[in-house]
N, C-alpha and C positions, 0 to 999 in steps of 0.2 A: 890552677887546680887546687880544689882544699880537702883537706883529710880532716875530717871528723872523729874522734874517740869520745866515746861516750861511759860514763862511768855511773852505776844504779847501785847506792847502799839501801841498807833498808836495815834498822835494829830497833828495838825497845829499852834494851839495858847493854851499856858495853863489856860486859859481863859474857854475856851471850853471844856475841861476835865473832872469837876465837873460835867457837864451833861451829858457826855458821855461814863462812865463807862459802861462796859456791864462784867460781868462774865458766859462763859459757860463749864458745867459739862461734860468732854468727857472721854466716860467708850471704852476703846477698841476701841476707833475711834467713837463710837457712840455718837453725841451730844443730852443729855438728855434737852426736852423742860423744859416749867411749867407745860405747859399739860400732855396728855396720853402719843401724839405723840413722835416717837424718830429718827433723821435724821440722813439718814447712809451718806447722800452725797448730796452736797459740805460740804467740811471744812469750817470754817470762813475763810475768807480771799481769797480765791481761786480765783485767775487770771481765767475769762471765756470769751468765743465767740465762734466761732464755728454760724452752726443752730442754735441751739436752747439750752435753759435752763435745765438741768438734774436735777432733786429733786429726792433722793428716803426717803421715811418715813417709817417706821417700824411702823404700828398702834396696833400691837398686847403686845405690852410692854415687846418684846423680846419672845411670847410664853406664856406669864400668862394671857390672857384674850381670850376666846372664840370666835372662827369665828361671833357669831353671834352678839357680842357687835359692830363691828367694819362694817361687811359684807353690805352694803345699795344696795338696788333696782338701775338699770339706772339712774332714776332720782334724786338721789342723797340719796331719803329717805332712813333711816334705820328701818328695822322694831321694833315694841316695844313691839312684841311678839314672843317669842320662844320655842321651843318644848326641854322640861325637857328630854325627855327620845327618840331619834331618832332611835332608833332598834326596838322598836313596830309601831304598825300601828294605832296606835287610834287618831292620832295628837293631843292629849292634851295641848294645848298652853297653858303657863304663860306669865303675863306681864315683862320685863324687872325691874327691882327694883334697883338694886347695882351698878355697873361703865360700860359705855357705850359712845358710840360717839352721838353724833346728827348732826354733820359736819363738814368739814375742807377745809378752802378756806383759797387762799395765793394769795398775790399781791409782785409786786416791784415794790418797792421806791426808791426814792432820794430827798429830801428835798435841796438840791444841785443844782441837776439836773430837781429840778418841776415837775420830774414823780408818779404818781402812777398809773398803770399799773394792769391788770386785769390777773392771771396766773389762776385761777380755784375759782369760785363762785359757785359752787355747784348747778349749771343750765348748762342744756345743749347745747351747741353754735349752732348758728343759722345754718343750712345744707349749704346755702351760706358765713357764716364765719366761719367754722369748724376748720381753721389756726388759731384763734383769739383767742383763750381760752380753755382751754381743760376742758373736763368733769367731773364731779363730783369725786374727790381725790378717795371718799371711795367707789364707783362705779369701779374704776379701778382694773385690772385683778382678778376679784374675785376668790376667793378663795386662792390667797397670802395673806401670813403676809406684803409685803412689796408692797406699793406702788409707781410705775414708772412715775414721771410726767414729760412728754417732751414737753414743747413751746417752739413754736419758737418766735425767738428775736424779735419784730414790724419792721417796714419798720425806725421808725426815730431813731433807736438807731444805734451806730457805734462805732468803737475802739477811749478809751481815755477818756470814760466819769468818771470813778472814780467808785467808791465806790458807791452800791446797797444796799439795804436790802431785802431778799428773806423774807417777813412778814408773817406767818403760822398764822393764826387763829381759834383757836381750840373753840369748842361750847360740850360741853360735860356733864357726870352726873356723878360724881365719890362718891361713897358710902351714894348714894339715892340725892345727893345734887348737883344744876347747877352749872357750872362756864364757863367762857369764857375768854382764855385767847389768847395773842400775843406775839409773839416771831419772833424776827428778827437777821437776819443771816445773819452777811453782806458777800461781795462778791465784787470783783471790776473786771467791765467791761473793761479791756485792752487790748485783745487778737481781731485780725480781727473777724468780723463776714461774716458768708459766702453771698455773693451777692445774691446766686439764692436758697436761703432758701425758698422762698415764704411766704413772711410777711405780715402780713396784716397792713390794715394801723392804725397808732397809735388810729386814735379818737376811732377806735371800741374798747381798751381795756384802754382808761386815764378815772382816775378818780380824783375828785380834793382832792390834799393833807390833810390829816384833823392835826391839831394839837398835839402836841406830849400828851399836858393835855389832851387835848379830849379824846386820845385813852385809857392814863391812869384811866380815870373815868370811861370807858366805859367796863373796865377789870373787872372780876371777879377772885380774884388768888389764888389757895391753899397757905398755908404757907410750902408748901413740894413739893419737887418731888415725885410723886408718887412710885416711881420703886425703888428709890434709899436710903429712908429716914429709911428704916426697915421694913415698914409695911408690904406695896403693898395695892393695890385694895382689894375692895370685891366686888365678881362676882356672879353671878348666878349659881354658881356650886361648889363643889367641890374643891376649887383649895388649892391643897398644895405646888405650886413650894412658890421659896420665894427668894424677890429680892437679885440680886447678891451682894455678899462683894469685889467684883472688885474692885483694885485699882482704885480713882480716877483724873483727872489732871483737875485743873482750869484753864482755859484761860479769861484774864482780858484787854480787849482791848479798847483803847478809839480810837471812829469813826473818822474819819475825810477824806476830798477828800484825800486829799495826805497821800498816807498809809507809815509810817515809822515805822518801824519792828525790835525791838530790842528782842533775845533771849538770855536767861539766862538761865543756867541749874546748879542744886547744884547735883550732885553727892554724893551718903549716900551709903558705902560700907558696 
C-alpha cells in the first residue's frame, strides 16, 4: 500500500509568503471548506476558460444533513421550518434548531487583477441581466445534494490574467450557533475564453475589493471542520452516519500571479 502526500507552493517574492499560506483538506478529491459546504470542483489551481466558470458544492456534508437544512425557496430563502414526520398528513412543523444554511454567495477576485466580480449573491438577476450572475446557490436544482453553478466569464476578462480566487461565503447555524465563514479557491485564468459566450458587461457584476483584515473581522469561524473533526453536525433528526475516517492530503500553497508548482511525494510502503 502507498500514501502519497502532495505538497503545491506557489510564490513570487519570499516576502509575500508569510501572508499567503493557505492549507486545503482534500478527502477523495473533495475540498473540505471551514464551512458546511464541500467543493467537488475546480481543484486549486486549475488552469480555466472556456464560457463560463463551473463550481460544483456538495451542500449536504456528503449525505449527513437533511434536504431540508440546505433545500431554499427561488429566492434564495431557506425555510426555518420543517415537517418532523413527512408520511402523515397533519403537517406538524418544527422550527429548525441544530445545523442549517442561511446562504451561500461566491465572488471572484484578484487583488492583482482589481477584480471582484459578482458569481451568485443569493438574489435573483435582473430578467434583462440573467448572463450576469446566477441565482441563488441553494435555490439551484432542488432537490440534489450537489449544486451546479455555471457563469459566464464578463465581457472584460480574457486569457493571461493570472491567478483568481473563487471566494464562497457561507452564512450558516451549526449546532444552534451562527457563523460566517470565507473560503477562497484560487484558480488561474490562462486558458482562451470563448468570444460568443455572451458576457455581460463587467460593471453589472464588479464590486470594490474589500481588505483582506476587513474580511477577516468580518468572519465568524468554527475551530473545526465540521465533517471531518470526529464529531459532525447535529441535525434535526436522527442522524447516525458519522463523518468519514478517509484518508486525508493537505495541500499548502502560497498565492501569487505567477503560479510556480513544486511536487513532492514521500512514498510510505
Amino acid at each position: 500500500m502507498k500514501l502519497l502526500s502532495y505538497i503545491i507552493t506557489a510564490c513570487t517574492a519570499l516576502a509575500a509568503c508569510a501572508d499567503a499560506t493557505r492549507t486545503f483538506t482534500i478527502l477523495n478529491g473533495q475540498i473540505y471548506t471551514p464551512g458546511l459546504a464541500i467543493v467537488d470542483a475546480p481543484q486549486p489551481f486549475t488552469p480555466l476558460g472556456g464560457a463560463t466558470l463551473h463550481v460544483a458544492i456538495d451542500v449536504s456534508g456528503n449525505g449527513r444533513l437533511p434536504p431540508y437544512t440546505y433545500q431554499a425557496f427561488p429566492n434564495g430563502t431557506v425555510p426555518s421550518f420543517y415537517d418532523p414526520n413527512t408520511s402523515d398528513d397533519d403537517n406538524e412543523l418544527q422550527p429548525l434548531t441544530g445545523t442549517y444554511y442561511h446562504n451561500i454567495t461566491i465572488f471572484l477576485s484578484s487583488y492583482t487583477n482589481g477584480h471582484n466580480f459578482t458569481v451568485a449573491n443569493n438574489t435573483l438577476p435582473p430578467t434583462r441581466f440573467n448572463n450576469s450572475y446566477v441565482p441563488p446557490v441553494l435555490s439551484l436544482e432542488r432537490g440534489s445534494t450537489v449544486k451546479h453553478v455555471n457563469w459566464i466569464w464578463p465581457d472584460c476578462l480574457r486569457r493571461g490574467l493570472g491567478e483568481y480566487n473563487i471566494s464562497i461565503h457561507q452564512s450558516f447555524t451549526y449546532n444552534a450557533s451562527d457563523y460566517y465563514t470565507i473560503f477562497d479557491l484560487p484558480i488561474t485564468l490562462t486558458n482562451d475564453l470563448d468570444p460568443n459566450r455572451g458576457a455581460a458587461d463587467c460593471g453589472l457584476v464588479q464590486n470594490p475589493l474589500i481588505p483582506q483584515e476587513d474580511r477577516q473581522r468580518s468572519a465568524n469561524v468554527l475551530a473545526f471542520q465540521p465533517w471531518i473533526n470526529g464529531t459532525g453536525a447535529q441535525v434535526d433528526f436522527d442522524d447516525t452516519n458519522k463523518p468519514s475516517s478517509a484518508w486525508r492530503v493537505h495541500i499548502e500553497g502560497f498565492v501569487a500571479v505567477w503560479v510556480v508548482m513544486f511536487w513532492a511525494a514521500l512514498v510510505v510502503v
